[in-house]
N, C-alpha and C positions, 0 to 999 in steps of 0.2 A: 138830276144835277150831281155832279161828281166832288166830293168834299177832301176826295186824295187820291191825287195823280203820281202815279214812277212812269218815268221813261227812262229807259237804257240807265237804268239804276245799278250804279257800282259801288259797292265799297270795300276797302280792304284793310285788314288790320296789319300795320308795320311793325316790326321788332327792330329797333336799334342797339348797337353795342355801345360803349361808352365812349367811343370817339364820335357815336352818331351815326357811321353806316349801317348803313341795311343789312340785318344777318336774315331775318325773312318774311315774307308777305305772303300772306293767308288772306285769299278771297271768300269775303262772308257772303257777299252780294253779287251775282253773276248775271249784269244787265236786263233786272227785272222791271218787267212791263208792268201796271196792276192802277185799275183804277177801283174807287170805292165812291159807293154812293151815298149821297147826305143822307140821314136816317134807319140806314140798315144796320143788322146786326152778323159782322163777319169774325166768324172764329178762324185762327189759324194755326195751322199743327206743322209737326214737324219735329224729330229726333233731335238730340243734343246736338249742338251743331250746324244745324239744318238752315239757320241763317232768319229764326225768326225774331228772334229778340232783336239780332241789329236790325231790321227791318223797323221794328215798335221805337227804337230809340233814332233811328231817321222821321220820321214822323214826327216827333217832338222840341227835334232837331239838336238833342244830346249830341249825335253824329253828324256829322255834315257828307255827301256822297265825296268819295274819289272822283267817280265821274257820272255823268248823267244828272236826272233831272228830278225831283221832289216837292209837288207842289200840295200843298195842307190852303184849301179853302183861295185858289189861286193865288196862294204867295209862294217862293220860291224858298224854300231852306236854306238855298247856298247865302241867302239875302241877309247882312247880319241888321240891316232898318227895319227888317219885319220880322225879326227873332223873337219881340217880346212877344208881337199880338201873337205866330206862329204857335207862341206855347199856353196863350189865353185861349185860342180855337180849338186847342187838343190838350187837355189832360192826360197826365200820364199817372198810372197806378202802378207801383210797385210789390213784385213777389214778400217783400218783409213790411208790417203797415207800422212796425216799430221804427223802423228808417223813414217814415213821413211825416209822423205823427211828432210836433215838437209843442204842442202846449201843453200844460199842468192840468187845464180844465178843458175837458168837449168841446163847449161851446169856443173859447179862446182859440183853440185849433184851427177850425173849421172857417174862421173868422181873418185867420191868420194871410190868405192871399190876396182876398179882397183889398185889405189892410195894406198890404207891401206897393197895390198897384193904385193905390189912392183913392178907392170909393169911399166918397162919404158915408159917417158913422151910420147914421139912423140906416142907408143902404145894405150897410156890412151887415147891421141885426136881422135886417128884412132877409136877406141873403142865406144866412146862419139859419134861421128860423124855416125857411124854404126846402134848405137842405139837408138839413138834419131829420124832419117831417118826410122826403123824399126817400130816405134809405129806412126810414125809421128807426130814428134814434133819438129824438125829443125827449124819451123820459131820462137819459141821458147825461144830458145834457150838461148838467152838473159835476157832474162825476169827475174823477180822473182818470185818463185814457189806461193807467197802469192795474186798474181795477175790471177791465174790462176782458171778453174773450176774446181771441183772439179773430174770430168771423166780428165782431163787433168792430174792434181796433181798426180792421178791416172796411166795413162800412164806413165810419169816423172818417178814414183815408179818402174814400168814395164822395163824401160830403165835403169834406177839405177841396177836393178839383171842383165838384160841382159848382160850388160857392163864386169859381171863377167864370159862371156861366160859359163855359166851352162847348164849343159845337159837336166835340165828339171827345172822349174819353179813351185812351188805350189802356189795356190792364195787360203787365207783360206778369203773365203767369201768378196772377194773384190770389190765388186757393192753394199756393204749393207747400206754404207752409199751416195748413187749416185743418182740422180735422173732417170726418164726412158732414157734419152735422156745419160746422162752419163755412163747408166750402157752397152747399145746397144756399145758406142764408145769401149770402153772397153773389151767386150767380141768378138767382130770383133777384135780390136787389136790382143788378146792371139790367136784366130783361124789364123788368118792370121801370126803372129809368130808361129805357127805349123805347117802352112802348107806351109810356105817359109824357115825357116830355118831350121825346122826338130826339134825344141826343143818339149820334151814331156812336156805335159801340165796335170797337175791333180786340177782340180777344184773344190773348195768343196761350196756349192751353195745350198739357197734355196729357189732358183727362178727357178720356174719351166721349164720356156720358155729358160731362159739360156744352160740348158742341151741339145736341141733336136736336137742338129747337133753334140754331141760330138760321138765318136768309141762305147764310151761305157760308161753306167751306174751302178754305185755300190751304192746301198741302204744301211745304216747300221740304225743298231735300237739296243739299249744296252747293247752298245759293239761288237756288233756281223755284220757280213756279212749277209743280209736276203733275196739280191734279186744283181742279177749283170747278165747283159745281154744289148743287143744294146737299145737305145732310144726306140724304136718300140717294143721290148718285153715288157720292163719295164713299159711304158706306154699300154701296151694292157692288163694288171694286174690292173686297176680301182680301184677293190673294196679292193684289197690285199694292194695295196697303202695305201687305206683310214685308214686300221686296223691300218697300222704304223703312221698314224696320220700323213700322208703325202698327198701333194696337188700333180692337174696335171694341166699341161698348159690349159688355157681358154676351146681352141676348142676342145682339147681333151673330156675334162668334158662335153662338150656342144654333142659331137659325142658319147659321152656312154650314156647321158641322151635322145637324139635320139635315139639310139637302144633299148633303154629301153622300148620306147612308142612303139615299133613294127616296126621299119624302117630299111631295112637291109642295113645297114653300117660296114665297116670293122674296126675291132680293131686297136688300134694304133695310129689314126691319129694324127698327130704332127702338121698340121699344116694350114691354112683356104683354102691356095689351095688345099690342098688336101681333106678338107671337101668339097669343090665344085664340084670338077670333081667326087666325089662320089655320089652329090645329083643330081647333075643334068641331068644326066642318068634316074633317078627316078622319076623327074620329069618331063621328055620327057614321058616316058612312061604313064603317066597319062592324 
């Protein structure tokens, strides 16, 4: 079952002058097709530019399309009667978890959407307590978000959607501002909220290594769909990558520039064990 549907998905960003004419229109979204399935986990990539972020913010329905069609959980985005539930069924996580985050205390945060859309109290706690346990942040709890790291603040943000029980969560680029050690916490969080609770996860990232365990990868490049396929196809595509001015994870790069030199290695490799158990065969043999 399909949790998000585009058909002939347009959108365009307008510039007007101060009389209000149009000085110019910039096509972000170039009638993309793309369905997503309830419970997977889909990363998607793509250069500055490349049309993914406004994609993550149709979804949420921040953006409404120019033209075409955006259904979230078969409701219709253009729909402003199904705007609220639209942004209860999808979370959205932002690149800064300082711009989400608006209570004094953890817990108060977290608590904080529940609260706006009228669950009763004892629910809100059950809620808070569910959610903060899910990213692990329970001991927490107490705290003040401003004493916190910044892969934490991070998590917090993570719990704050949760709490709205949504069926799928978007993170538009939410390691970008983390360090390595933050952005790891992090992306284990969302996997592991995907694969204990069953919330679909769409990730839009441009970190390469972050992608190589999600279901599947969707590449865009100006405005358009140009590559969607599992981690291991998309990654065994190199030099097609490069054209879109797109990176691939370390070992990856390091395993094509090996086959390059004449070493017969297989496409794809995602990852340093798996670059081992391939060379070292090879190097037995010698």
């Amino acid at each position: 079952m399909n949790i998000i549907k585009a058909v002939n998905l347009v959108f365009d960003y307008i510039r007007r002058d101060e009389e209000g004419q149009v000085e110019e229109v910039k096509r972000a979204l170039d009638h993309v097709n793309l369905e997503i399935e309830k419970g997977s986990f889909v990363a998607i990539l793509g250069h500055n530019g490349s049309g993914k972020s406004t994609f993550a913010k149709q979804i949420n329905g921040i953006l409404s399309p120019t033209d075409g069609t955006l259904f979230v959980s078969e409701m219709d985005t253009r729909d402003e009667a199904h705007l609220w539930d639209i942004r209860k069924n999808a979370g959205m996580v932002f690149q800064n978890p300082d711009n989400q985050i608006i209570g004094n205390i953890v817990e108060e945060d977290v608590g904080f959407g529940p609260e706006n859309i009228g669950v009763p109290t004892e629910e809100i706690w059950k809620r808070v307590d569910e959610s903060l346990k899910a990213v692990g942040m329970t001991m927490y709890r107490k705290q003040s978000p401003n004493h916190l790291s910044g892969g934490q603040k991070q998590r917090v943000a993570i719990a704050g959607v949760m709490a709205m029980k949504p069926e799928c969560i978007v993170l538009d680029e939410p390691t970008a501002m983390l360090d390595p050690n933050g952005r790891k916490e992090v992306i284990r969080t969302v996997h592991e909220l995907n694969r204990v609770e069953g919330i679909t996860m769409v990730l839009i990232t441009h970190y390469m290594e972050e992608v190589v365990d999600a279901d599947r990868v969707i590449v865009m490049d100006d405005g358009h769909i140009v590559m969607d396929g599992t981690p291991k196809e998309i990654f065994s595509r190199v030099e097609e990558l490069k054209q879109y001015r797109m990176d691939v994870p370390q070992v990856t790069e390091l395993a094509w520039e090996l086959k390059k030199k004449g070493i017969p290695l297989p496409d794809g490799i995602l990852r340093k064990s798996e670059l081992l158990d391939a060379l070292v065969p090879l190097l037995k043999e010698e």
